[in-house]
TIVO-2410 file (N, C-alpha, C; in nm, 3 decimals):
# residues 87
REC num residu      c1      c2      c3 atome chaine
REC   1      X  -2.358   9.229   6.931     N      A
REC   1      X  -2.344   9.264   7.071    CA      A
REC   1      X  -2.463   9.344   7.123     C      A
REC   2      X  -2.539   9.419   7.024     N      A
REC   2      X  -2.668   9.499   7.057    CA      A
REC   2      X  -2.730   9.385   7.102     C      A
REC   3      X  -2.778   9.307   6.987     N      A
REC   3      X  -2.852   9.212   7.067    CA      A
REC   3      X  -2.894   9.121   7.219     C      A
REC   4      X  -2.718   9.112   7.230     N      A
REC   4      X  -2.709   9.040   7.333    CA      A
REC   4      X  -2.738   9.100   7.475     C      A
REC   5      X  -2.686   9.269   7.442     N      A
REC   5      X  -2.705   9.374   7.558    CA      A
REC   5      X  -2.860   9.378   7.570     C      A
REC   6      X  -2.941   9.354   7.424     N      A
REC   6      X  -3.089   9.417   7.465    CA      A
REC   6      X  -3.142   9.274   7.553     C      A
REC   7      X  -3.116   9.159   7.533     N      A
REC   7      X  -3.133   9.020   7.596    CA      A
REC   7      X  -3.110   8.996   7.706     C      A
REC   8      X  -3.017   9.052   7.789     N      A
REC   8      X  -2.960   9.082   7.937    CA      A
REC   8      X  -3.069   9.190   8.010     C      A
REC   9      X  -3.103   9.289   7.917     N      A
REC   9      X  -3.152   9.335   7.984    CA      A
REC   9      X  -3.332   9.329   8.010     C      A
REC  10      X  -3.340   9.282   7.891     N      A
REC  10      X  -3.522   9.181   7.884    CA      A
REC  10      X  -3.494   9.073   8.027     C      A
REC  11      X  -3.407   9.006   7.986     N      A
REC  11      X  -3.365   8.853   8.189    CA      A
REC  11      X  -3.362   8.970   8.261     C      A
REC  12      X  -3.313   9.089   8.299     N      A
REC  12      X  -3.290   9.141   8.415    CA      A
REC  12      X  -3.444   9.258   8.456     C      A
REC  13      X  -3.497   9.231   8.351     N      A
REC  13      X  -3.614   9.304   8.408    CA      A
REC  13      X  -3.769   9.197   8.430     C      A
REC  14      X  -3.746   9.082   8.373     N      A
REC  14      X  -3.778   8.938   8.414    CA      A
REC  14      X  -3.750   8.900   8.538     C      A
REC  15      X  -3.649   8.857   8.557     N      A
REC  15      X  -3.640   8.814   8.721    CA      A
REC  15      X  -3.626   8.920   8.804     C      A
REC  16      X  -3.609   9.083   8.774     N      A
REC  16      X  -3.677   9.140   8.875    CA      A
REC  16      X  -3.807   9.166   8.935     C      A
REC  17      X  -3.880   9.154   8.798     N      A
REC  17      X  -4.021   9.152   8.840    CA      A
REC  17      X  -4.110   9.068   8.940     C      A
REC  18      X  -4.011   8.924   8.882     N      A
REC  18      X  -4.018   8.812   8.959    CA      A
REC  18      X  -4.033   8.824   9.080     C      A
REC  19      X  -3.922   8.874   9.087     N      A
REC  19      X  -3.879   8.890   9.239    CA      A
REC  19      X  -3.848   8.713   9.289     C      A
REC  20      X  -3.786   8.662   9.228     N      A
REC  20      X  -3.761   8.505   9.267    CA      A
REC  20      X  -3.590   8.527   9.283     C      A
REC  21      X  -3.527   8.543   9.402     N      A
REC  21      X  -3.409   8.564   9.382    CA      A
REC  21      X  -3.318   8.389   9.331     C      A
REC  22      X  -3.406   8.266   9.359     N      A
REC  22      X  -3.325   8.182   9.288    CA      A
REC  22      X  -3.296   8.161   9.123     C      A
REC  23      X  -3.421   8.248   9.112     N      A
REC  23      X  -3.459   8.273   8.959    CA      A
REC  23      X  -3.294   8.359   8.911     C      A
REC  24      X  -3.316   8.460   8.979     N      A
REC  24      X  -3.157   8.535   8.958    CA      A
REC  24      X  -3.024   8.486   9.006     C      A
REC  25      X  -3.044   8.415   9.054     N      A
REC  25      X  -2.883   8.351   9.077    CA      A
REC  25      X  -2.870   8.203   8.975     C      A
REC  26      X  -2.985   8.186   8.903     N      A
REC  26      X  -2.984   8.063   8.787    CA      A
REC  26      X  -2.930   8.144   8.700     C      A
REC  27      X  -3.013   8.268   8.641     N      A
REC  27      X  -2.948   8.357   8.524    CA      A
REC  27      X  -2.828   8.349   8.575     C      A
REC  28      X  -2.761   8.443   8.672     N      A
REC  28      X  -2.649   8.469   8.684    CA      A
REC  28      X  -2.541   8.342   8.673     C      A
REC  29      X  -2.576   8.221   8.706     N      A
REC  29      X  -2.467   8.094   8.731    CA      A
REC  29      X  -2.478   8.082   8.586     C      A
REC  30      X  -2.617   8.089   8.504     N      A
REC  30      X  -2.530   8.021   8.350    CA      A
REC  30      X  -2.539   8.095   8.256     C      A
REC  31      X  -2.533   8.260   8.306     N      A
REC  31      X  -2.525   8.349   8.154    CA      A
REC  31      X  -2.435   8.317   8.086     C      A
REC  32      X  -2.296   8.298   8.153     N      A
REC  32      X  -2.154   8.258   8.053    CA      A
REC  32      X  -2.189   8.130   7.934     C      A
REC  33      X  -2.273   8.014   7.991     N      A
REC  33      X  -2.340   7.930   7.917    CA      A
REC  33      X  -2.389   7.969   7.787     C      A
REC  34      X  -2.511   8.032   7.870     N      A
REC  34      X  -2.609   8.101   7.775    CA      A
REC  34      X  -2.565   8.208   7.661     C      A
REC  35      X  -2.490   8.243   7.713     N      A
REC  35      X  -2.412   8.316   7.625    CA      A
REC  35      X  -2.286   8.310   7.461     C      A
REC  36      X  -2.268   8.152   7.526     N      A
REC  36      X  -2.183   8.126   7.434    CA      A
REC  36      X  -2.287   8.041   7.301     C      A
REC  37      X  -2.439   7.971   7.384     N      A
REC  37      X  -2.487   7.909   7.290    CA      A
REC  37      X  -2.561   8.039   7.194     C      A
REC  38      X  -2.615   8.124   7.287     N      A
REC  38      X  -2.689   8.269   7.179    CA      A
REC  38      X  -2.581   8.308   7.056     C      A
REC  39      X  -2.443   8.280   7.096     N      A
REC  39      X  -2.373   8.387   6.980    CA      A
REC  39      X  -2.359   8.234   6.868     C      A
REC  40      X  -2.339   8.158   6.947     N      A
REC  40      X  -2.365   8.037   6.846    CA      A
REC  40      X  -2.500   8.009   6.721     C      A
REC  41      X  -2.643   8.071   6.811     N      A
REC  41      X  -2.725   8.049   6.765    CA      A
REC  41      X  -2.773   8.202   6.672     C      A
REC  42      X  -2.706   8.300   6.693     N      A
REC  42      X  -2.678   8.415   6.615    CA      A
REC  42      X  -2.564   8.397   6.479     C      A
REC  43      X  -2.496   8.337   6.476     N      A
REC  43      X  -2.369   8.284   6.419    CA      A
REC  43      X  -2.437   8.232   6.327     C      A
REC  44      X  -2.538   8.114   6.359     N      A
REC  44      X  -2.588   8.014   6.246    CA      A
REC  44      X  -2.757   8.076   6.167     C      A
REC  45      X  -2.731   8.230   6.205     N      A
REC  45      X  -2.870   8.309   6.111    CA      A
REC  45      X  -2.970   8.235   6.222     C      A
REC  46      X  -2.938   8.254   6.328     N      A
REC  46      X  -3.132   8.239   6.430    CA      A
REC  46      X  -3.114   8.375   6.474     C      A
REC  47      X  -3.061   8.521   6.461     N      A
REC  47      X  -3.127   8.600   6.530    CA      A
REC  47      X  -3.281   8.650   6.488     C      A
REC  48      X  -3.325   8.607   6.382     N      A
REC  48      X  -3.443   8.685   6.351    CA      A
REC  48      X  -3.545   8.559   6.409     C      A
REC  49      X  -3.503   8.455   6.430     N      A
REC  49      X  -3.611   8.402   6.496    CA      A
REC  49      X  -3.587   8.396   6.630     C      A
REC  50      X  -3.462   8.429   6.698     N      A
REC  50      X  -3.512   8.432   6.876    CA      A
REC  50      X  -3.526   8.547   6.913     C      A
REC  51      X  -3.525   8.700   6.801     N      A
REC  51      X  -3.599   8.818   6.806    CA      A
REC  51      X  -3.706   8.797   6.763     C      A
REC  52      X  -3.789   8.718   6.715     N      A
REC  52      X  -3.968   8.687   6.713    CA      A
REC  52      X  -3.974   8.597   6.836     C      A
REC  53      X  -3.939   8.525   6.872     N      A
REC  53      X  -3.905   8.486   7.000    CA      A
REC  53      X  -3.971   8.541   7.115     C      A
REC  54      X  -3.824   8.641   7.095     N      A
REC  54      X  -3.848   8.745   7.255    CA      A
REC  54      X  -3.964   8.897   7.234     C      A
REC  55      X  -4.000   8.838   7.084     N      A
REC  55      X  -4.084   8.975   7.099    CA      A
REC  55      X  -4.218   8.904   7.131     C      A
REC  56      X  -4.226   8.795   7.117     N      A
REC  56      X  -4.374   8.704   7.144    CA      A
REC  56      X  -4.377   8.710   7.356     C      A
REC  57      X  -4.264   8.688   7.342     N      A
REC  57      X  -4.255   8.697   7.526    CA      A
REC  57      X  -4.284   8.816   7.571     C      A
REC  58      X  -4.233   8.931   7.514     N      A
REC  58      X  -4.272   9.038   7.579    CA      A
REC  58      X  -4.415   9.115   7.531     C      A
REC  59      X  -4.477   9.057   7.425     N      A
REC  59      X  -4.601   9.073   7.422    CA      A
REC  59      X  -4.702   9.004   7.532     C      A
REC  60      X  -4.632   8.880   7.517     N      A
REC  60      X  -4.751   8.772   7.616    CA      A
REC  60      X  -4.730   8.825   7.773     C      A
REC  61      X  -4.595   8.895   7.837     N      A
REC  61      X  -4.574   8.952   7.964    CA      A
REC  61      X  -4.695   9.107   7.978     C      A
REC  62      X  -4.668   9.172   7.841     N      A
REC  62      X  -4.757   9.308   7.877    CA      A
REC  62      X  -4.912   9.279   7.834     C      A
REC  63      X  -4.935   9.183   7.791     N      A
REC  63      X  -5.083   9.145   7.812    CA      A
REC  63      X  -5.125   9.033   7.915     C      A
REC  64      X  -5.035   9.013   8.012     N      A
REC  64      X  -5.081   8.975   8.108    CA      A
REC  64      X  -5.135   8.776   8.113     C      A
REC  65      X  -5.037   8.756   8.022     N      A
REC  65      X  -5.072   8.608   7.974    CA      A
REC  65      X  -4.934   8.552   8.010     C      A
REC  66      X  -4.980   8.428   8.133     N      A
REC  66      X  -4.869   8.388   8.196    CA      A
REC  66      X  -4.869   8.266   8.118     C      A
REC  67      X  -4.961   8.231   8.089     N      A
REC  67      X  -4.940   8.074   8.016    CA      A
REC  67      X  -4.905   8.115   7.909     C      A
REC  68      X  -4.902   8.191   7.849     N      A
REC  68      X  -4.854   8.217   7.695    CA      A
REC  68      X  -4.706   8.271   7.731     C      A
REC  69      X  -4.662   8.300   7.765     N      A
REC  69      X  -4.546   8.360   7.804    CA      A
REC  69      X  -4.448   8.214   7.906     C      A
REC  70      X  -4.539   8.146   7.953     N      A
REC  70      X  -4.444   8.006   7.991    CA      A
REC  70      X  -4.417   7.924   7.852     C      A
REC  71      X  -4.478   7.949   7.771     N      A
REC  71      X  -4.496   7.851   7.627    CA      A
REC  71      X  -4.384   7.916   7.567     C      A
REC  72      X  -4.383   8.030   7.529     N      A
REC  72      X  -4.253   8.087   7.452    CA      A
REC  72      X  -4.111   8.069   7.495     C      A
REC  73      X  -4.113   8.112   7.678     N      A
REC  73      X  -3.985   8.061   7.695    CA      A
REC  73      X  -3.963   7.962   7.684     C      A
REC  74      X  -4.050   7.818   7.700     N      A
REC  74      X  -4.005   7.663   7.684    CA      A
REC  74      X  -3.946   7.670   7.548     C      A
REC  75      X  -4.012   7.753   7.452     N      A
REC  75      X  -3.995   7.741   7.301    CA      A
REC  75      X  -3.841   7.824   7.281     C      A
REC  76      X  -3.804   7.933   7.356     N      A
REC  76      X  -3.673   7.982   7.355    CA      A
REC  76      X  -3.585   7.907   7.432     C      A
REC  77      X  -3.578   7.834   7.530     N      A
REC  77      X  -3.524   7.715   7.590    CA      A
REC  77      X  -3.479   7.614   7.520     C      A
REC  78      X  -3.584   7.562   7.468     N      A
REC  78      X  -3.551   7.446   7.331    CA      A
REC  78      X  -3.455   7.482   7.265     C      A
REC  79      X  -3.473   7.574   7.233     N      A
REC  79      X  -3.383   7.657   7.098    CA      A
REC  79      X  -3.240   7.616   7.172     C      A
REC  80      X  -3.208   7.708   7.267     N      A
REC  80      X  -3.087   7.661   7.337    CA      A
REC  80      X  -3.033   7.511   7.349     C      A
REC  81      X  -3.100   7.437   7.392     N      A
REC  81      X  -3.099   7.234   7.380    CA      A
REC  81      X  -3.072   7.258   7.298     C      A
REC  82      X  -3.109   7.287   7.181     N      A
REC  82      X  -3.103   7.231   7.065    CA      A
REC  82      X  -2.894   7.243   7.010     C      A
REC  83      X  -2.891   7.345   7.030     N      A
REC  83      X  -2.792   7.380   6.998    CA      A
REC  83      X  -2.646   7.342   7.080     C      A
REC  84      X  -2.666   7.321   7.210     N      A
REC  84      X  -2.601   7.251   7.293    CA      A
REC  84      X  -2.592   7.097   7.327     C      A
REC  85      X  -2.681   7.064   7.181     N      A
REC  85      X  -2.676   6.929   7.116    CA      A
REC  85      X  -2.741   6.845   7.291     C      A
REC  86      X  -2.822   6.892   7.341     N      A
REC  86      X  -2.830   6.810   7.468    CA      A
REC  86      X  -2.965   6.717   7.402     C      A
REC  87      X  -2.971   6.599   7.445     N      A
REC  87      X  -3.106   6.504   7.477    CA      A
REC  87      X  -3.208   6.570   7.497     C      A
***
């Protein structure tokens, strides 16, 4: 549950920065989603890789690397597909 609290609050300081309010009403419509595939993907031993993950994102955000930081989330995205068995 630490995890998941520190993950809410990495998205909520993401799309505030943003400042994209559709950006925040996407989080908000599919955290319940998102949520059920993370404990899934915590469940099956991925927290230590979508905590290298999110620590690659928040490196690539405080050095100022937007393309590196679009690459990781596609790569934490996937992760999610993957697990929600989607195409």
């Amino acid at each position: 549950d630490a995890a998941l609290r520190a993950d809410d609050a990495l998205h909520d300081v993401l799309v505030r920065v943003s400042g994209n309010r559709a950006a925040a009403a996407t989080v908000a419509r599919y955290t319940p989603l998102i949520r059920r595939l993370e404990r899934r993907r915590f469940g099956e031993g991925g927290a230590c890789r979508s905590a290298g993950l999110h620590d690659r994102l928040i490196a690539a955000c405080a050095a100022g690397d937007t393309d590196g930081a679009v690459r990781v989330t596609a790569e934490i995205w996937r992760g999610l597909e993957e697990l929600a068995d989607i195409p």
